[in-house]
Backbone and ligand atoms as CSV (ligand in chain L), in Angstrom:
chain,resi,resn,atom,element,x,y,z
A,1,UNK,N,N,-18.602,2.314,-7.393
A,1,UNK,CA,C,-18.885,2.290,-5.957
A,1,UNK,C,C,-17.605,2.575,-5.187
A,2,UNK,N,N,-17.714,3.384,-4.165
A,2,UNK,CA,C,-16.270,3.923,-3.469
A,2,UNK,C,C,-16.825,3.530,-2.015
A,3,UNK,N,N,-15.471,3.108,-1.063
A,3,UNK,CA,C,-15.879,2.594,0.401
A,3,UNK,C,C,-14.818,3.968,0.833
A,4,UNK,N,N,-15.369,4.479,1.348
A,4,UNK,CA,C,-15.103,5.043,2.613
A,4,UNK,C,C,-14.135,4.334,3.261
A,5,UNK,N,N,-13.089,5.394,3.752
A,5,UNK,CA,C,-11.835,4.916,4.741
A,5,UNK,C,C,-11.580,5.860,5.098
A,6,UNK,N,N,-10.339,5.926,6.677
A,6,UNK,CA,C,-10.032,7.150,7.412
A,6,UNK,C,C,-8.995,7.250,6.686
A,7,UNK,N,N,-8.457,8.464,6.340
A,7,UNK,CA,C,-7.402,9.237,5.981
A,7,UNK,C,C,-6.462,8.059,6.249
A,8,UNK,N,N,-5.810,7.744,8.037
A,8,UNK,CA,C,-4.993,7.359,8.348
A,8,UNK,C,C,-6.074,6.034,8.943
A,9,UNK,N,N,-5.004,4.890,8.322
A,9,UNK,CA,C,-5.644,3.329,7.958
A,9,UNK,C,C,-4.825,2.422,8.496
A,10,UNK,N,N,-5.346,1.624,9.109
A,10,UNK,CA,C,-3.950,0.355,9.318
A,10,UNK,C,C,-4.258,-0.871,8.461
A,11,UNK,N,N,-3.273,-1.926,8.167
A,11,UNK,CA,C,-3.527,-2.774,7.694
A,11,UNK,C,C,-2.573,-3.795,8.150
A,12,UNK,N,N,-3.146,-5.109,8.381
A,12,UNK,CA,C,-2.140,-6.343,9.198
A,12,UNK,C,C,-2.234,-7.697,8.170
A,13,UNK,N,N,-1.175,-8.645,8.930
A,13,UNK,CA,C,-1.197,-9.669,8.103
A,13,UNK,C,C,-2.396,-10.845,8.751
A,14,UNK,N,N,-2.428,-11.842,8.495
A,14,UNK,CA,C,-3.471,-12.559,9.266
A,14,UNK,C,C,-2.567,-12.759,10.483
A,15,UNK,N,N,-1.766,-13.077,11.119
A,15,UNK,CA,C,-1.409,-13.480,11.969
A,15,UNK,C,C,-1.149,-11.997,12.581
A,16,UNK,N,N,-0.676,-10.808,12.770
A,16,UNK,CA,C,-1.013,-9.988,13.312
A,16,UNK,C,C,0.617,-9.395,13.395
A,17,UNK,N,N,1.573,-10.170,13.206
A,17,UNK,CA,C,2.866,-10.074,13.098
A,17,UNK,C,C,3.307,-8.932,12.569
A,18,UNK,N,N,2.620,-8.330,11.323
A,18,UNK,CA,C,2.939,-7.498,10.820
A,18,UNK,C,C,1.577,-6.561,10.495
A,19,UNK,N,N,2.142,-5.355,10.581
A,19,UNK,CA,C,1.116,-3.932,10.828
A,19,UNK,C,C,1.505,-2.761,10.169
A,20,UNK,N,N,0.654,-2.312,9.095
A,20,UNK,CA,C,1.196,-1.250,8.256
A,20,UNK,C,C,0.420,-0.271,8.484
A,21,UNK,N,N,0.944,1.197,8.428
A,21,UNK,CA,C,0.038,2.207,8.267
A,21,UNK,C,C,0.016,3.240,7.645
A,22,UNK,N,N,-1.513,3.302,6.643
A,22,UNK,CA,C,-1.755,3.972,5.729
A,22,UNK,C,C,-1.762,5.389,5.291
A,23,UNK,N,N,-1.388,6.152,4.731
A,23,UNK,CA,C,-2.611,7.792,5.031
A,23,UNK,C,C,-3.225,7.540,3.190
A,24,UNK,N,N,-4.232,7.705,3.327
A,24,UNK,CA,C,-4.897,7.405,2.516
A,24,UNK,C,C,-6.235,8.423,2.454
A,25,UNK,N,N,-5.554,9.701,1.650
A,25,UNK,CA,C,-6.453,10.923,1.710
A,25,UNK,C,C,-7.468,10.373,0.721
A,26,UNK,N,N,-7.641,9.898,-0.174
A,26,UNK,CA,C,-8.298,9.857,-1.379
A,26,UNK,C,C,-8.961,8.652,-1.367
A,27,UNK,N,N,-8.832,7.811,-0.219
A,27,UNK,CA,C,-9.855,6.484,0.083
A,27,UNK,C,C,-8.726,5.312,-0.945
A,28,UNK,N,N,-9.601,4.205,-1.200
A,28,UNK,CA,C,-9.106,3.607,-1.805
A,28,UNK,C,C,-8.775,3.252,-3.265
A,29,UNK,N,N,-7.592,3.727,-3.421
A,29,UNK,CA,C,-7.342,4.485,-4.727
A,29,UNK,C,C,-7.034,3.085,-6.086
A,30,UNK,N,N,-7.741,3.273,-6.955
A,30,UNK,CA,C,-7.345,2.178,-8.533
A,30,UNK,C,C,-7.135,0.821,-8.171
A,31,UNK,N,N,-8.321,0.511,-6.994
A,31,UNK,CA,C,-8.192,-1.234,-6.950
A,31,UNK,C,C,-8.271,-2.018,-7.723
A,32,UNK,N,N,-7.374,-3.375,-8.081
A,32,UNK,CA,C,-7.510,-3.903,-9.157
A,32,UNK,C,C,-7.201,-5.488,-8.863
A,33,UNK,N,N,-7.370,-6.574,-9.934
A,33,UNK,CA,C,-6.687,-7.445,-9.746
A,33,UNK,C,C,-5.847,-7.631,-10.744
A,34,UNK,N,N,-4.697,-8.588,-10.958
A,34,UNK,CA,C,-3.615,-8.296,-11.998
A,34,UNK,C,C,-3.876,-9.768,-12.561
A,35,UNK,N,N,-3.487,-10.031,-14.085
A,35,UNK,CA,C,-3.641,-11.505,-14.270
A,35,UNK,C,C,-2.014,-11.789,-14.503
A,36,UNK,N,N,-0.698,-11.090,-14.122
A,36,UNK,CA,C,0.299,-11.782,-14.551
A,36,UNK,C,C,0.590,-12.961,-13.635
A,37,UNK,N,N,1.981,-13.656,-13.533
A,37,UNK,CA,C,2.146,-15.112,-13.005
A,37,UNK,C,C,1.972,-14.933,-11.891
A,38,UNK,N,N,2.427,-13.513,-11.191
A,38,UNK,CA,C,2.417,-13.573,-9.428
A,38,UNK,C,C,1.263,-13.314,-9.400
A,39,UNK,N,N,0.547,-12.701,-9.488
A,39,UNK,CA,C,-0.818,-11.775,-9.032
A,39,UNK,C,C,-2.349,-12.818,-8.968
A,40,UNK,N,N,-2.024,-13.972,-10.480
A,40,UNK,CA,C,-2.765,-14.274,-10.196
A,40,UNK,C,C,-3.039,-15.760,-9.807
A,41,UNK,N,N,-2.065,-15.819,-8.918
A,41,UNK,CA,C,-1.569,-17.110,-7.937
A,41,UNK,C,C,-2.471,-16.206,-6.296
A,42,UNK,N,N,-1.707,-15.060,-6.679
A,42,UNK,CA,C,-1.892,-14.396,-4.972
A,42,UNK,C,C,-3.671,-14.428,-5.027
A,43,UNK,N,N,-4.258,-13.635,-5.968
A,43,UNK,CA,C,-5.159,-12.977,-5.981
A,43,UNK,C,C,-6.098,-12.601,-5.574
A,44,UNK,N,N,-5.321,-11.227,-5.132
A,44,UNK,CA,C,-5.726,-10.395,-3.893
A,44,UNK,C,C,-6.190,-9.069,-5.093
A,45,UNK,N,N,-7.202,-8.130,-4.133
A,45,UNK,CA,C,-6.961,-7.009,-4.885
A,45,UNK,C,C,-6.158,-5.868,-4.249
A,46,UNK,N,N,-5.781,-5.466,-5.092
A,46,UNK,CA,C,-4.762,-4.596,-4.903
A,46,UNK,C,C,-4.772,-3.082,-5.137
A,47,UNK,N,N,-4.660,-1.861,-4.611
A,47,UNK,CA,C,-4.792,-0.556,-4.332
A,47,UNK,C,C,-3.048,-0.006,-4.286
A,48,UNK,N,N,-3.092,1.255,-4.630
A,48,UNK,CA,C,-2.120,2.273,-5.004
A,48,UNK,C,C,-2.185,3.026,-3.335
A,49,UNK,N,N,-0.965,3.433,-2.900
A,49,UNK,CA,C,-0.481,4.542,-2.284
A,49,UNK,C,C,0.785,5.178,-2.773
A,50,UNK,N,N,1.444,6.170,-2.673
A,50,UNK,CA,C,2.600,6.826,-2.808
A,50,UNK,C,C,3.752,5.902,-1.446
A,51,UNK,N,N,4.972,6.159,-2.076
A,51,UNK,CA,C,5.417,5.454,-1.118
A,51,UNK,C,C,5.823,6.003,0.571
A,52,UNK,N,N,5.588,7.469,0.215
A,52,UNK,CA,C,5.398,7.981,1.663
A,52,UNK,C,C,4.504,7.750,2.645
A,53,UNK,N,N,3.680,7.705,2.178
A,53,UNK,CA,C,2.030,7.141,2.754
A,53,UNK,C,C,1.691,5.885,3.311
A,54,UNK,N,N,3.299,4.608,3.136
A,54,UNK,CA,C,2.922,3.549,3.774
A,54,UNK,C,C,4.040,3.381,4.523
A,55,UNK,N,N,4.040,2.973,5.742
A,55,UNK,CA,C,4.714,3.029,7.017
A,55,UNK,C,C,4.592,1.383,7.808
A,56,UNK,N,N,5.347,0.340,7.252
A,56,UNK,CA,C,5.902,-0.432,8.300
A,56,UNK,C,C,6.281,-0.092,10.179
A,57,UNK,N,N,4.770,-0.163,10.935
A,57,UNK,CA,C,4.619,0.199,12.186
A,57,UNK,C,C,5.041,-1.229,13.033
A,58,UNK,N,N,4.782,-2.338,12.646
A,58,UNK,CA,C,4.860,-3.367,13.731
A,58,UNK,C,C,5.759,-4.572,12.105
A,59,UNK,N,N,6.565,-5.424,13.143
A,59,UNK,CA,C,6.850,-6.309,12.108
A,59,UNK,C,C,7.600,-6.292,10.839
A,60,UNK,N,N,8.791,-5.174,11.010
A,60,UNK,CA,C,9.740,-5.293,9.219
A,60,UNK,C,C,10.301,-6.252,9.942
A,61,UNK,N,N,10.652,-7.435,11.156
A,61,UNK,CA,C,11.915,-8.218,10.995
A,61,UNK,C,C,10.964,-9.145,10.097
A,62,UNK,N,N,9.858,-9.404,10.525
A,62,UNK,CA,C,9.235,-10.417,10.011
A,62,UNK,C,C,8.400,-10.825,8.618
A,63,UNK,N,N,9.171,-9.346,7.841
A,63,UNK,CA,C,8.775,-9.471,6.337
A,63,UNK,C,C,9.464,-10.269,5.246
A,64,UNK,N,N,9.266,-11.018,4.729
A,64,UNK,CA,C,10.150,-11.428,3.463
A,64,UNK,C,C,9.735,-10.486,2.163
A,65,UNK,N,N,10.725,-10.725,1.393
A,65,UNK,CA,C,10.747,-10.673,0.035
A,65,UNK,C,C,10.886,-11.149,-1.350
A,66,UNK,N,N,9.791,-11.022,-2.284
A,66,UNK,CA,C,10.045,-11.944,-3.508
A,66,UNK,C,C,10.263,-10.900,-4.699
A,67,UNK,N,N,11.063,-11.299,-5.811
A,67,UNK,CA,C,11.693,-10.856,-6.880
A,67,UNK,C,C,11.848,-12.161,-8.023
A,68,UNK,N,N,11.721,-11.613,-8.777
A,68,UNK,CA,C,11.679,-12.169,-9.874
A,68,UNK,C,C,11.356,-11.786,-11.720
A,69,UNK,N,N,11.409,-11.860,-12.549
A,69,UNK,CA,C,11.692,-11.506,-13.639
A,69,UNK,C,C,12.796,-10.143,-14.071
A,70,UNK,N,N,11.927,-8.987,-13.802
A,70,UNK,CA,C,12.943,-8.232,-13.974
A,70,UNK,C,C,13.425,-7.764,-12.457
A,71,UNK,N,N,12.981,-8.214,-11.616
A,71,UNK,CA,C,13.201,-8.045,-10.217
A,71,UNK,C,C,13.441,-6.672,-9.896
A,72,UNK,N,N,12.021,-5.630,-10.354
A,72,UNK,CA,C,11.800,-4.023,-10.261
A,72,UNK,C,C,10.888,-4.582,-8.912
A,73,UNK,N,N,9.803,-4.939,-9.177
A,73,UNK,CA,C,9.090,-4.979,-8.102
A,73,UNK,C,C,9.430,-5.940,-6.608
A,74,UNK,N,N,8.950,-5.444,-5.689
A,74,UNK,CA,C,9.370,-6.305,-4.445
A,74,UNK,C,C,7.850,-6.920,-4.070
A,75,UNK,N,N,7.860,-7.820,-3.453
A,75,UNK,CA,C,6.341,-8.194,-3.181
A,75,UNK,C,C,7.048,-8.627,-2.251
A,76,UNK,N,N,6.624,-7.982,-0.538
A,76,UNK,CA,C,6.646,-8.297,0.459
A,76,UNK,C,C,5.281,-9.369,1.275
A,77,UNK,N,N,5.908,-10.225,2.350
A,77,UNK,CA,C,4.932,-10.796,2.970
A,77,UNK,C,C,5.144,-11.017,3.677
A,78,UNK,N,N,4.490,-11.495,5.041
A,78,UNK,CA,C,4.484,-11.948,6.676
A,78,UNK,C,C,5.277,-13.756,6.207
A,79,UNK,N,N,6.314,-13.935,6.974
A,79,UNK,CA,C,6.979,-14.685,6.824
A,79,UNK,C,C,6.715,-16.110,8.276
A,80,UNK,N,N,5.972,-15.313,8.674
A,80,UNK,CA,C,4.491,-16.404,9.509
A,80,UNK,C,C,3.641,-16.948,9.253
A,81,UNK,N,N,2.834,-16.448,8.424
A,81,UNK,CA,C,1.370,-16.621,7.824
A,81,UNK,C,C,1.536,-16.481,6.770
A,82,UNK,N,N,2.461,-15.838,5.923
A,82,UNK,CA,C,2.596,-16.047,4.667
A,82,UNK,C,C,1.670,-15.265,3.791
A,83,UNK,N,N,0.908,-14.068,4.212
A,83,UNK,CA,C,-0.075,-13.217,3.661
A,83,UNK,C,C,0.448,-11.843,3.102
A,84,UNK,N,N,0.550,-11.509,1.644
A,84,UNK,CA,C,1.059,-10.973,0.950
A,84,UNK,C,C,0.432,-9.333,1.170
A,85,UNK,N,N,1.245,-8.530,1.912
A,85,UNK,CA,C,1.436,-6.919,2.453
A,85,UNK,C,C,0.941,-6.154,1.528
A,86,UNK,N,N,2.383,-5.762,1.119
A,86,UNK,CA,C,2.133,-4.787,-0.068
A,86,UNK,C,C,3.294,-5.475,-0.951
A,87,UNK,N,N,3.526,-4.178,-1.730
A,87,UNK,CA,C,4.767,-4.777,-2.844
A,87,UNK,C,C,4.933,-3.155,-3.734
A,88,UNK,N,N,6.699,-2.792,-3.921
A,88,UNK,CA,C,7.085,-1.592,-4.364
A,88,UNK,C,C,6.788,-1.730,-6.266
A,89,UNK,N,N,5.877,-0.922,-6.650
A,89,UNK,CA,C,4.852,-1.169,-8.408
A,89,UNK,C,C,6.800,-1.414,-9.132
A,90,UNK,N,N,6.370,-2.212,-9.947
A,90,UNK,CA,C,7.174,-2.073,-11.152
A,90,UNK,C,C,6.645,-0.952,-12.198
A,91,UNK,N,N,5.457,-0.950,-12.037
A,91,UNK,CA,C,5.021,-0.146,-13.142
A,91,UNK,C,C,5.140,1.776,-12.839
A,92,UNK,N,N,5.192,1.387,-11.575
A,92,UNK,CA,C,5.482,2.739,-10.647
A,92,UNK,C,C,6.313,3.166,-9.486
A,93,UNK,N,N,7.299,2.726,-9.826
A,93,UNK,CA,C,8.205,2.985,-8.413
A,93,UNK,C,C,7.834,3.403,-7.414
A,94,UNK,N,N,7.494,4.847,-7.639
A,94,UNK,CA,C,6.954,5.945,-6.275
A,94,UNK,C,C,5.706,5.271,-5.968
A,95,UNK,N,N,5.614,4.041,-6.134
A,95,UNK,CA,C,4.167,4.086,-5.830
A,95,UNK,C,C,4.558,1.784,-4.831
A,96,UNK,N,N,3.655,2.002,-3.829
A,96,UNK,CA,C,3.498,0.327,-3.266
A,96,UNK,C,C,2.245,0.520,-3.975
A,97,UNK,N,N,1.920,-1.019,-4.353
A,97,UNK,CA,C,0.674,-1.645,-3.889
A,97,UNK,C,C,0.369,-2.477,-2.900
A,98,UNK,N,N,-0.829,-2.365,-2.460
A,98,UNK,CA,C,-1.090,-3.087,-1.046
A,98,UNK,C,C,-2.464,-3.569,-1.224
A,99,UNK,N,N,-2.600,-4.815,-0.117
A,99,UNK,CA,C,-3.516,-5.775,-0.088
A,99,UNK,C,C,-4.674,-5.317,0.430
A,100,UNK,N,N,-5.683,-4.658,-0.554
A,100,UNK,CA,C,-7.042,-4.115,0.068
A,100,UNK,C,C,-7.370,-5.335,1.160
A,101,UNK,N,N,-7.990,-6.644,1.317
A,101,UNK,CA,C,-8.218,-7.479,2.282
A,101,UNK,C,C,-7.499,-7.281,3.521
A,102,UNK,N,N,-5.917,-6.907,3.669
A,102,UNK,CA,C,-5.465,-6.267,4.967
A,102,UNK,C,C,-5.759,-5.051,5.558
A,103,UNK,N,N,-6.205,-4.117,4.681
A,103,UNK,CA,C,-7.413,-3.372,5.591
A,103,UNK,C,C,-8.356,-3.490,6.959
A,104,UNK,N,N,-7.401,-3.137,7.569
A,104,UNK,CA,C,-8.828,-2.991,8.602
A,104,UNK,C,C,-10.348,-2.612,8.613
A,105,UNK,N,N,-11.284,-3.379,8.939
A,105,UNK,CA,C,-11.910,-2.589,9.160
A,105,UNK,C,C,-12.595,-2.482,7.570
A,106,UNK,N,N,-12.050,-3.118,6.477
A,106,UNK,CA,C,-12.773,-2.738,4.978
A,106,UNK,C,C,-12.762,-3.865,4.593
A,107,UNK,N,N,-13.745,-4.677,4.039
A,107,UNK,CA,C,-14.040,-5.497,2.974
A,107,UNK,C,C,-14.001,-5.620,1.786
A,108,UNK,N,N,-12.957,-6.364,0.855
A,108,UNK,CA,C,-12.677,-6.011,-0.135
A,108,UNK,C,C,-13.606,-6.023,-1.036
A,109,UNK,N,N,-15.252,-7.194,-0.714
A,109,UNK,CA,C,-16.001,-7.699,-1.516
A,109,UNK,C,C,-17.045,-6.904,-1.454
A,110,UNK,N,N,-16.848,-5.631,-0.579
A,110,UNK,CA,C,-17.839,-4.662,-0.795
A,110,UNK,C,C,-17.098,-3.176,-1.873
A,111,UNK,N,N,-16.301,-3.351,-2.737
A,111,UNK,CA,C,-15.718,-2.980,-3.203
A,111,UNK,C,C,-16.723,-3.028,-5.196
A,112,UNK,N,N,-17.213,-4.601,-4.742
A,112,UNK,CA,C,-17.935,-4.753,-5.909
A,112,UNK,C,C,-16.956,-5.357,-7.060
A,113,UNK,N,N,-17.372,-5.273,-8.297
A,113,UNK,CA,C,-16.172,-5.719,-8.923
A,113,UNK,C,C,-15.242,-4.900,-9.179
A,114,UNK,N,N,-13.904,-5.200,-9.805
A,114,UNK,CA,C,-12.716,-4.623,-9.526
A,114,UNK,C,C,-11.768,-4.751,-10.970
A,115,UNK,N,N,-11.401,-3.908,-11.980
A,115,UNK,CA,C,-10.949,-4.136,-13.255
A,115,UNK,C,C,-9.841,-4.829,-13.191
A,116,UNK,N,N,-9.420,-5.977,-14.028
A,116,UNK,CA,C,-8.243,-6.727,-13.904
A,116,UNK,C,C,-7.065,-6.037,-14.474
A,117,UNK,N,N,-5.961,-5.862,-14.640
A,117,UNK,CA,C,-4.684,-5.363,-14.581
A,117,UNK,C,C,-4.352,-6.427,-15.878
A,118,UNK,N,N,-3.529,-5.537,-16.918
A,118,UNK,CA,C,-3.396,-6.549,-17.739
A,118,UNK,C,C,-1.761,-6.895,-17.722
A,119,UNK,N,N,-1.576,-7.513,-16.581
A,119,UNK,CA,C,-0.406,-7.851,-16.103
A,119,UNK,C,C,0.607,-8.916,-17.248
A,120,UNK,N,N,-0.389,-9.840,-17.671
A,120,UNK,CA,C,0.168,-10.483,-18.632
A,120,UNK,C,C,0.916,-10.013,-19.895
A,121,UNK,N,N,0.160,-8.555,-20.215
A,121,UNK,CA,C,1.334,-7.523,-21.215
A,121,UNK,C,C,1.756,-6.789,-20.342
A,122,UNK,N,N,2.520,-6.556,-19.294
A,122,UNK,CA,C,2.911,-5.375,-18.835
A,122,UNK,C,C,2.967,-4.263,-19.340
A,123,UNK,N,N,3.266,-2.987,-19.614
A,123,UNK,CA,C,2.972,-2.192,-19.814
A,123,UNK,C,C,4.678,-2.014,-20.037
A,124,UNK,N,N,5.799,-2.645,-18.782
A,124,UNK,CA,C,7.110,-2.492,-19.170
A,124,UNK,C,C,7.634,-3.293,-20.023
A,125,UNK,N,N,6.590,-4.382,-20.567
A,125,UNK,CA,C,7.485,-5.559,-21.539
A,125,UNK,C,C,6.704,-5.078,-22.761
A,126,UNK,N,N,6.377,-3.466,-22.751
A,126,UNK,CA,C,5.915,-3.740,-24.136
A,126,UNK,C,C,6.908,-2.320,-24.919
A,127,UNK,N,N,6.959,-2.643,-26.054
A,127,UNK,CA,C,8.452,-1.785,-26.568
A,127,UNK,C,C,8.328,-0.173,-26.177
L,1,ZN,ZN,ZN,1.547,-12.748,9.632
């Protein structure tokens, strides 16, 4: 099942502090949920853009950042509300993932189900 989205998408935190915007030719691309330690504390689902394609419009003072293990990936969040943005892939540099639920305008639970990420082997912790 595929949802429909405009090319160009915004997405906010709950508190409104922070506002990202998408281009998102291909809709919503390899949503997933992840089961490693962060992901599935957060667990949100999560979608692919290139990193050109996502644009901090309202709100970088008010982003934090978390790192940890091999500290490749960044997992940004609203440092108000505390609602997790996007985050730069470990598994893909050129690539964020971002919080389908901050979507405007899209429901993540009409998405249907969503394949889990087998975060727990990474794909980089394996030889
Ligand atoms: Zn916020």
């Amino acid at each position: 099942m595929s949802v429909h989205v405009d090319p160009v998408h915004f997405a906010t935190c709950h508190c409104g502090a922070v506002r990202l915007r998408l281009t998102l030719p291909n809709g919503i691309e390899n949503p997933r949920r992840c089961d490693c330690s962060m992901c599935r504390r957060r667990g949100a689902v999560v979608a692919s853009v290139v990193l050109a394609n996502l644009e901090v419009v309202e709100g970088e003072d008010e982003l934090g950042v978390y790192q940890f293990n091999t500290m490749t990936a960044k997992h940004y969040f609203c440092t108000r509300c505390g609602i997790y943005t996007h985050h730069q892939r470990r598994s893909n540099p050129k690539e964020y993932g971002y919080n389908v639920g901050c979507l405007e305008g899209v429901n993540p639970f009409d998405l249907g189900e969503v394949p889990v990420f087998d975060g727990v082997n990474h794909p980089a912790d394996r030889g």
